[in-house]
N, C-alpha and C positions, 0 to 999 in steps of 0.2 A: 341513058338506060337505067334500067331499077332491075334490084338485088335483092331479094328477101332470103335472111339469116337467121335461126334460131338459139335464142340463149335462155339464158333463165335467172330470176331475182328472187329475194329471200323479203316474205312480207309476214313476221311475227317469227314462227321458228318454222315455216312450211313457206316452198315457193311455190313460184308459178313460171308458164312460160312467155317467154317475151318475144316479139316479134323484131328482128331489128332488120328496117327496109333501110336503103341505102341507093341516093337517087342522084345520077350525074348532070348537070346540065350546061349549052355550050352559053355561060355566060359569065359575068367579071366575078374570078378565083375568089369563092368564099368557103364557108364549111359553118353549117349551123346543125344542130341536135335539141331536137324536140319529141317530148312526149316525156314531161316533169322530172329531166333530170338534174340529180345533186350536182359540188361541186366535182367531186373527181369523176364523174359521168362526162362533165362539160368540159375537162381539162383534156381526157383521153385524143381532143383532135390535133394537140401537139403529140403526145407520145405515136398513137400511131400516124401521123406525117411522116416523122422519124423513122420509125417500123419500117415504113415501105419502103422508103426511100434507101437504106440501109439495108435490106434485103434484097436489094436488085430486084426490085419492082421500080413501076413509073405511077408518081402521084397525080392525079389528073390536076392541068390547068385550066378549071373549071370551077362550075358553082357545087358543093357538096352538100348535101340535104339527107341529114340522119333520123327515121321516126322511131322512134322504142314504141312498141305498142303493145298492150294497152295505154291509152296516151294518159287515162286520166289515176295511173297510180305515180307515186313519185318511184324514181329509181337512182341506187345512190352504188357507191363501189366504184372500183376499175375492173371486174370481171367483164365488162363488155366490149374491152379494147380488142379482143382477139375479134367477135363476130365484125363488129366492124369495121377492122382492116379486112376480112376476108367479102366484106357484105360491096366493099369500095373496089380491091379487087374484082369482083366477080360482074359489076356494074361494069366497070371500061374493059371488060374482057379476057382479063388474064391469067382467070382461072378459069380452067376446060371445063365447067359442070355448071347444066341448068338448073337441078333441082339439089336442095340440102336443108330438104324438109326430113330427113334421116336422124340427122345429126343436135347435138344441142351442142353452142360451143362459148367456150368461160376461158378467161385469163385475164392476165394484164402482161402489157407491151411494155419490154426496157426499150429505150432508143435505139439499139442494134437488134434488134427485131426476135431480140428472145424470150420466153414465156416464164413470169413468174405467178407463186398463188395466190391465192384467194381466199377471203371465206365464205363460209357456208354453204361448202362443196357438197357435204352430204344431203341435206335437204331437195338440194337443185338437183342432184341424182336421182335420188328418190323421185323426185318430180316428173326428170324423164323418163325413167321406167314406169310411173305409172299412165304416163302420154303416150306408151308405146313405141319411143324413138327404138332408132336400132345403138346408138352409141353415143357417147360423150367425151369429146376432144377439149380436155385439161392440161396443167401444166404436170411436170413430172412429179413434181413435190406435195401433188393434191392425189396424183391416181389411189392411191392406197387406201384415204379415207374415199371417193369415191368408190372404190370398190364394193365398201360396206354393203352399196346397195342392189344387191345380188340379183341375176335374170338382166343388166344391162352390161355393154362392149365401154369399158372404159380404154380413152388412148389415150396416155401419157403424148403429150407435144411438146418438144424442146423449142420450138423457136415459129417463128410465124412463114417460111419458106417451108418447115418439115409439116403446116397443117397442111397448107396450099398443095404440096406432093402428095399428101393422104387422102385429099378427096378429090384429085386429077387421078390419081392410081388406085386406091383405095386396098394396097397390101401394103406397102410402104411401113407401115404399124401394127404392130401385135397387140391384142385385147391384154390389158393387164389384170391378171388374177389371181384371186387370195383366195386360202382357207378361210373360211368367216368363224369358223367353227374353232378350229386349231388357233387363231390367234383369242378369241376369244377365251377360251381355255386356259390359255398361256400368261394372257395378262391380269388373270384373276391372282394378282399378289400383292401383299400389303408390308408395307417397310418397316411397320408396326407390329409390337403383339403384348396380349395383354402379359405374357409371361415376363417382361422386361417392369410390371408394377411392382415394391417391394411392399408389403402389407395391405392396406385399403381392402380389408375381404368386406366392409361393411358396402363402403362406396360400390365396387367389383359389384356384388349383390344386386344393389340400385340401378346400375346402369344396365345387369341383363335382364331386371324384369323391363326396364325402358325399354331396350330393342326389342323385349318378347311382344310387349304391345302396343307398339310404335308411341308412346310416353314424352310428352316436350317432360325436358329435368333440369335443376337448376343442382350446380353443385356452390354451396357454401362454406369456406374455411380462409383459413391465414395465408400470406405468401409467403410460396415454397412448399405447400401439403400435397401438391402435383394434381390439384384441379385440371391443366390443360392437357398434362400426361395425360390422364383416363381419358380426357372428353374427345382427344386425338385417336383413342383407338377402339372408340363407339362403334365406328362405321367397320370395322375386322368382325365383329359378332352379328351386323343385319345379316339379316337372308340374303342372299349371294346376288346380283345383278340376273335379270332374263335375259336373253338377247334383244327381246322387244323392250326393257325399259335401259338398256346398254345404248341401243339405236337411239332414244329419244332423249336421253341425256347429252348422248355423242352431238345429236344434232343445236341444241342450246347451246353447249360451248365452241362448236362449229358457226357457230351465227353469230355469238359473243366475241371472236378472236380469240378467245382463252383457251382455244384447243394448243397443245403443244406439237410443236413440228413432226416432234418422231412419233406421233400417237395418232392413229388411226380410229380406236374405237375404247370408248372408256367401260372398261370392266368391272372397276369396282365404283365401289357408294361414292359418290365426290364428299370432302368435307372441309367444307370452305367457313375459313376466320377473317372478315372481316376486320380492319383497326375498327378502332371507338369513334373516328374522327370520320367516317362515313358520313356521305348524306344520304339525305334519304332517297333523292334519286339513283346514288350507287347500291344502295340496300334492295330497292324494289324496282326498279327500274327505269328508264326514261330516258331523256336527252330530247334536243332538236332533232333527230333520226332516231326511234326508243332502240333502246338495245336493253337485252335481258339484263336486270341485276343480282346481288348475292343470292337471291332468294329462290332466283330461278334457275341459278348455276347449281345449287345443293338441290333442287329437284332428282327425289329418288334417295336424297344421301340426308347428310346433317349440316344443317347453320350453326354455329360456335361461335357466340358472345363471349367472349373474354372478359372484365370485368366490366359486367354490364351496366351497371349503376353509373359507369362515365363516360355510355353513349347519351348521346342529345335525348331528348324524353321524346321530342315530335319524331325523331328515326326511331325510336322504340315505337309509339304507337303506328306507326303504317305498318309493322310488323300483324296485327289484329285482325286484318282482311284475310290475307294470304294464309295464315294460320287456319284460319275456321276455314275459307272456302278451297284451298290447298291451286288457285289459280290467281296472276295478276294481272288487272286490264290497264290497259296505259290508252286517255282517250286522246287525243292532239283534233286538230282544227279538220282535219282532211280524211282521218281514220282513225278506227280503234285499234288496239292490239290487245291480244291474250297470253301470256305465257304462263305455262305449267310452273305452280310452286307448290306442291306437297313433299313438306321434307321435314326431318324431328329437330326441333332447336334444341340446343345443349348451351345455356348458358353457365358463368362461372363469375362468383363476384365474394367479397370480404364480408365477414360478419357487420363491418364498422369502417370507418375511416382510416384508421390505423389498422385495422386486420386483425388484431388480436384479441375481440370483444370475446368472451368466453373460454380463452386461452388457458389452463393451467402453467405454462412456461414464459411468457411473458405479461406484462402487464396492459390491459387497455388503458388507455391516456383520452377515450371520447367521453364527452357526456352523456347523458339520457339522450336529452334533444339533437345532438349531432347522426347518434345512431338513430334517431328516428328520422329524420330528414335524410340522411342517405339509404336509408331504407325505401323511403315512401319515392324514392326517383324510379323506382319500378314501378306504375299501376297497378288498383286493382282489376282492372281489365285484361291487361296484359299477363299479369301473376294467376287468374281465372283459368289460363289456358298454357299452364305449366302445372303438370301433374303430381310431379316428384319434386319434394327439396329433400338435399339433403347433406350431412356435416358433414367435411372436409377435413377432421382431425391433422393436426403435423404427424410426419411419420416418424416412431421411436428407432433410435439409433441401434439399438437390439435387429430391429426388421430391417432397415439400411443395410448393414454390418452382414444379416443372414446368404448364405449361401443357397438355401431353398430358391426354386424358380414356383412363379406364380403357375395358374391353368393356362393353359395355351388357350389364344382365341377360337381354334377352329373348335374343342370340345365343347366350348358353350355357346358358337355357335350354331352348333348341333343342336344343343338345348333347346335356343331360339326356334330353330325352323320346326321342332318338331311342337311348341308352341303356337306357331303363327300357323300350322297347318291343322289345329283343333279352332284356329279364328276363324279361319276361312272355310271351313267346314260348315259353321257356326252364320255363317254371314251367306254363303252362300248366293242368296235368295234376296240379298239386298247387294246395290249396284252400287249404290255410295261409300262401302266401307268395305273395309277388308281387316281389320286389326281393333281392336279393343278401343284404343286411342278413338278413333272416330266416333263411339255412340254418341249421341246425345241424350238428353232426359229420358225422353219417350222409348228409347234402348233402353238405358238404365234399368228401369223400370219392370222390363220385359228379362232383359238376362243377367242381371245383377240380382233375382230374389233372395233375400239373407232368411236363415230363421232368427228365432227368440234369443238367441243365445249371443249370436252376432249381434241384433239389434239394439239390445242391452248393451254389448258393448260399446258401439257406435254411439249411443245416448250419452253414456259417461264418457266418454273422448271431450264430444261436443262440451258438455255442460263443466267438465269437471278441468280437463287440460283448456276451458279457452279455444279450443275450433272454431274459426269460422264456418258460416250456415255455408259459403262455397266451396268447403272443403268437404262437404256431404257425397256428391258426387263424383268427386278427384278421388275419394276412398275406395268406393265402392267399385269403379273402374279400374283401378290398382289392386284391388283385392281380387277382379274378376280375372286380370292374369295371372295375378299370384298364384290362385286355385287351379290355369291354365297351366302354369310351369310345373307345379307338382302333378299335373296330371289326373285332380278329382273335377267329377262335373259341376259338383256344387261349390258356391261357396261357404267358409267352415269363419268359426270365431280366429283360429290362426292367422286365417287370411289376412281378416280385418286387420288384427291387432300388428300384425308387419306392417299393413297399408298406412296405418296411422304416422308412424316411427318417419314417414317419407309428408311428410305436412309441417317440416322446423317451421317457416315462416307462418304459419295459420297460427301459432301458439303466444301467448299474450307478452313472453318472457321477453320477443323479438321485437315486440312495439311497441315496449316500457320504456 
């Protein structure tokens, strides 16, 4: 007899659905599974053996013929242990129902025939609501983040005898449902805030004009000045998650495995630190089966290099793609893949080798040449498309010591958004960009006009501090939210002259 089962797979960060037929025949007891799948696809005909057998079902003494269709994608996971025992069931007859083309159904089988999760529950949800199914039969520990994906019946299944009574009876199970709204709400809170920095109002400054206009920054100072402090509570001052980019994030780290158990839907900006010891497969992503990497986890949020200068130089430049086109293609032998990566990098690294190149409190111990050699480990390509540098002073013990609390993050928060809603106003009309950060030239060009007074400035920057010709447009696009943040249309010579003070590395003092 033959069984057709409907499940669903995750191919980039969006699935599809899968067809899984299940064909009994009376010849010498085999079990084969065809239609390209991974190992733990081809493993599942032990577990569910197991499953039924331990269920108080009968395993047929027969030849077993599993197709996943479409035959010609690969399919990898244990989510299709559950269609499959029910697909083998319903072939030798021991589940009362001809049709379960309604349903899509995902798990993986323990040996006693109970349902554990999965990932990339979200997506395959999504999938079926937009296929039109009436429901989707999960394990308990996934309903939640299923849920997310609202207008579909999610069922929580404990074990693979409570699926088989839900679709012989088909009340047996209640649709599991959530507030989307109310949790979403709820989980907009950050563990962080900037009110826990003790002085840095210069740095503070720097990093809101970066969120204002979504700004790659690089902070430079000694160890200890609390680079990672600040660069940890970037993501508390962006504009607040949508629910449409909460969904698309949720769904990346749902595909990744990096979703956490008790988290259904991520609310705030992710901000993911990489070690230095990364490859650059884990940086951008890939493998034998690609899985999203750091790049594509901080989609929506911030990437945070830590002392940059002692990642690998080849893992810094695949960083260069993803940056400018804010998406990563992974191509392999049989497919491509695309994942969403537009996110603000926040790097943080030493003056020098020893940290204290510039230091008034301690002494630097490098030479010329060392500080230019661990300088130049950064690119000028890379350093091209980081907008902001800037110093990292140590904090005076006078400001440690102080009992003043710094701004709270949500007031400059506030700043921000009412900043990124004159960009957006401003951009409108163009589908590529939404934040200052994005122009190119030919922007520049168009909503960066300086007068006489600015231009003269900018000349002397260039000619007189040592600018490079690349930091002409890093200005001008700094200046152009600077002007955003205060709130005038134009830009003014103040602008400039703040924009400049954010260019340490363009200055000659740095490459001596």
């Amino acid at each position: 007899m033959l069984a057709k089962v409907l499940s669903s797979a995750v191919l980039g960060i969006d699935a599809y659905i899968v067809e899984v037929e299940a064909d009994i025949t009376p010849m010498l007891p085999s079990f084969a599974t065809v239609g390209l799948p991974e190992g733990a696809v081809k493993e599942s005909k032990e577990r569910v053996q197991s499953a039924i057998k331990n269920s108080d079902f009968l395993f047929p003494n027969k030849k077993v013929t599993i197709n996943l269709a479409p035959a010609d994608v690969r399919k990898e996971g244990s989510g299709f242990d559950l269609p499959i025992a029910v697909g083998i069931l319903a072939a030798t007859g021991q589940v009362m129902r001809d049709d379960f083309s309604d349903y899509v159904m995902l798990g993986e089988l323990s040996l006693d025939g109970s349902l554990k999760p999965v990932h990339g529950i979200l997506p395959m949800a999504m999938c079926a609501r937009k296929a039109g199914k009436k429901g989707i039969l999960v394990a308990e520990d996934n309903a939640k983040e299923a849920a997310m994906a609202q207008g579909l019946h999610v069922y929580p299944v404990k074990s693979l005898g409570a699926a088989v009574e839900f679709l012989e009876k088909g009340n047996t199970i209640e649709p599991f449902v959530i507030d989307v709204e109310a949790l979403f709400d709820q989980a907009r809170t950050h563990p962080v805030d900037f009110t826990d920095v003790k002085g840095q109002q210069h740095a503070k400054r720097a990093l809101e004009i970066a969120a204002a206009g979504g700004h790659n920054i690089l902070l430079i100072g000694p160890p200890g000045s609390g680079k990672t402090m600040l660069a940890r509570r970037l993501p508390t001052i962006l504009p607040n998650l949508t629910l449409d980019e909460a969904l698309e994030t949720t769904k990346i780290h749902s595909v990744a495995g990096a979703l956490q158990a008790d988290t259904a839907l991520i609310a705030t900006r992710p901000f993911r630190p990489p070690h230095h010891t990364i490859s650059d497969a884990g940086l951008i992503g890939g493998g034998r089966v690609p899985r999203p990497g750091e790049v594509s986890l901080a989609h929506n949020g911030v990437l945070f290099l830590d002392e940059m200068p002692e990642f690998r130089k080849d893992v810094l430049e695949v960083l260069r793609q993803p940056m400018e086109d804010g998406v990563v293609t992974i191509s392999r032998a049989l497919t491509s893949l695309t994942y969403p990566a537009r996110f603000m990098l926040a790097g943080a690294m030493n003056p020098c080798p020893c940290g204290f190149f510039g230091s008034t409190d301690n002494q630097c111990k490098c030479t010329a040449q060392q500080i230019q050699r661990y300088m130049s480990k950064i690119s000028g390509p890379l350093m091209d498309r980081i907008d902001i540098h800037i110093e990292v002073p140590a904090v005076k013990f006078k400001e440690l010591s102080s009992d003043q609390q710094g701004e709270p993050s949500a007031a400059i928060r506030e700043r921000v958004n009412r900043t990124r809603a004159r960009q957006l106003e401003r951009f409108k009309d163009e589908k590529r960009m939404y934040c200052n950060a994005h122009m190119e030239s030919r922007d520049i060009r168009g909503y960066c006009i300086i007068d006489s007074e600015s231009t003269d400035l900018l000349r002397r920057a260039i000619t007189k501090l040592g600018l490079s010709a690349r930091a002409y447009d890093r200005i001008l696009k700094v200046s152009r939210t600077i002007a955003d943040l205060e709130g005038f249309p134009d830009i003014a010579a103040p602008h400039i002259a703040e924009a400049i003070q954010y260019r340490s590395l363009d200055r000659n003092l740095w490459l001596t």
